[in-house]
C-alpha positions in Angstrom: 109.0 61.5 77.7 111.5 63.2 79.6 115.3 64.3 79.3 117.7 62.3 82.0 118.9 64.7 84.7 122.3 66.0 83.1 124.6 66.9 86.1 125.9 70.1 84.5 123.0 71.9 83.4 124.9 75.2 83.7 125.8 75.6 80.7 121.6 76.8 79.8 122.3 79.9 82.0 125.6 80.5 80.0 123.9 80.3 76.6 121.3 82.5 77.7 123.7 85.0 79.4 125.7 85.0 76.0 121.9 85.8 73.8 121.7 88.6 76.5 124.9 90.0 76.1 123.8 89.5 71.4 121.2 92.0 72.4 118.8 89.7 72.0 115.5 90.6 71.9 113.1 87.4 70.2 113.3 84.1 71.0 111.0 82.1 68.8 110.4 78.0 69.5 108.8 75.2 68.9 108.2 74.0 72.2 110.9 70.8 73.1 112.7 69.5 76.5 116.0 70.1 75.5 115.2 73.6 75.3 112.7 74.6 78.2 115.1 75.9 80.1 116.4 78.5 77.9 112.5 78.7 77.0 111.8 79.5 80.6 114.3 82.1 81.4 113.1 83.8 78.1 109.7 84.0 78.7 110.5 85.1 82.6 113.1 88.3 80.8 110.7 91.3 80.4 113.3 92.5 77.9 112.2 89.7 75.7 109.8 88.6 73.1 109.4 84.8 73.5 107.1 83.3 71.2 105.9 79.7 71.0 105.3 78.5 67.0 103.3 76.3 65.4 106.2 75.0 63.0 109.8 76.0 63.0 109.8 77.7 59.6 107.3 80.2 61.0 110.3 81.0 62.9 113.0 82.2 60.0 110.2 84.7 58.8 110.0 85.8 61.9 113.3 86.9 62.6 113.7 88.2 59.1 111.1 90.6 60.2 112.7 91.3 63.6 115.8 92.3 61.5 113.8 94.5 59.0 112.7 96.5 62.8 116.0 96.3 64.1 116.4 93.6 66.1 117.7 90.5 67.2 116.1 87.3 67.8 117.0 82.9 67.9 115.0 80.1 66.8 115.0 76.9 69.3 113.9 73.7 67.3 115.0 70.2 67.9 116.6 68.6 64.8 113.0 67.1 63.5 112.3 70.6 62.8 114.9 71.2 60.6 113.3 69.5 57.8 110.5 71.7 58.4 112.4 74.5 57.8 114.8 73.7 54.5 112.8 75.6 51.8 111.6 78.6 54.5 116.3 78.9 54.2 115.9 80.0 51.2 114.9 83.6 52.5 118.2 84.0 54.3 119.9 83.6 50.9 117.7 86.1 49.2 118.0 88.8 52.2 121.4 88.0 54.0 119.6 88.9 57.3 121.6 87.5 61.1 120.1 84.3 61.2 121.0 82.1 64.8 119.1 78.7 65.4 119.8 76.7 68.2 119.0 73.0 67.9 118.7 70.3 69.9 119.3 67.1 68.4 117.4 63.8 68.1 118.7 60.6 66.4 121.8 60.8 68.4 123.7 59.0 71.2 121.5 57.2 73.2 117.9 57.5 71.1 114.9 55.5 72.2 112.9 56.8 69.4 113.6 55.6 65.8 111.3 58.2 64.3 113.9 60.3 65.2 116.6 59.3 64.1 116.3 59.8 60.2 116.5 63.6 60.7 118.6 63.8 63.7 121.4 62.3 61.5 120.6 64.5 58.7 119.9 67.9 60.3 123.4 69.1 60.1 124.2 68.0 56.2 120.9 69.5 55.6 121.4 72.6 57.1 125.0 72.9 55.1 123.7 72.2 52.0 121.3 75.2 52.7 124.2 77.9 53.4 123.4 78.0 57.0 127.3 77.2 59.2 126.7 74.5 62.0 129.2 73.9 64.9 128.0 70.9 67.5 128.6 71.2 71.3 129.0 67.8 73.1 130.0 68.9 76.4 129.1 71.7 78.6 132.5 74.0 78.6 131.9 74.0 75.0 128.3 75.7 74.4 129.6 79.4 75.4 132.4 79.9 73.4 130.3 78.2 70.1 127.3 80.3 71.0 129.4 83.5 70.8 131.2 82.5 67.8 127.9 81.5 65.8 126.2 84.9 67.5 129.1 87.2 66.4 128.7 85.3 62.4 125.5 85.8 62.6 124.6 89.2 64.2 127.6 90.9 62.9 128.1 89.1 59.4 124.6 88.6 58.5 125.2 84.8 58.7 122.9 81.7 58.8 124.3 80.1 62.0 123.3 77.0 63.8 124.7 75.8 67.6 123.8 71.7 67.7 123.2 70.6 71.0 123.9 67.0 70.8 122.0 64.7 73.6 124.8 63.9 75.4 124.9 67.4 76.9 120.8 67.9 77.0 120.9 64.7 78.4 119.4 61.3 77.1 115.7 61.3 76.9 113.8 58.3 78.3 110.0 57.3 77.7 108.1 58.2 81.3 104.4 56.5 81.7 
């Protein structure tokens, strides 16, 4: 399985640009096609820790302890992974530690998979009911200016934040044999 080629795929340098510019220094993922890119140029940046989990909620401990050492990481998940990570939230609401996730989303326009779609839909109630504040980018000019606002909630109000990157901008996925 593959994602579609999406025409304006700029927007991936701008989002990691705008984690550069957040100080960024983690970037923790399960690994997912919607987010290689990203993926990619983080594990290429010698500034930066990438590290590849074995479930998402691994992730949120993580960055609470990259916090405790003073600094700043993101978790990449796609929205399956959210439901892994919905107990593991509950740490951010004990500690108030910048908390930034970045989630692509499955179950959405154009899905070929139903397993996905029971948690794509839910992903972003789910999230909400957990204290974490989502915004959902659609369309390339839109994923900068929501990445900085959920980066500055997050790194500068010790927030829960998640960026949803629906599939219209990753692009559709299709099976590939």
């Amino acid at each position: 399985m593959a994602p579609t080629r999406n025409p304006d795929s700029s927007w991936q340098r701008q989002l990691f640009d705008t984690l550069q510019s957040f100080a960024v220094r983690h970037v923790v993922y399960v690994p997912d096609a919607g987010h290689s890119t990203l993926i990619r140029l983080a594990a290429d940046d010698p500034q930066i820790e990438s590290i590849a989990l074995t479930s998402e909620e691994e992730g949120i401990g993580y960055l609470a302890g990259a916090w405790l050492g003073g600094e700043r990481g993101v978790l990449l998940m796609q929205s399956s992974g959210v439901g892994n990570c919905i107990n593991m939230l509950s740490l951010h609401s004990a500690m108030r530690f910048p908390l930034l996730m970045l989630v692509t989303l499955r179950g959405d326009w154009a899905e070929f998979n139903p397993w996905q779609n029971a948690m794509g839909q839910a992903a972003e109630d789910a999230m909400k009911l957990m204290g974490v504040r989502c915004w959902r980018a659609d369309r390339a000019a839109d994923v900068e200016p929501l990445a900085a606002g959920a980066a500055t909630m997050a790194y500068d109000g010790d927030g829960a934040c998640a960026l949803l990157l629906g599939q219209r901008l990753i692009g559709r996925k299709e099976w590939v044999e």
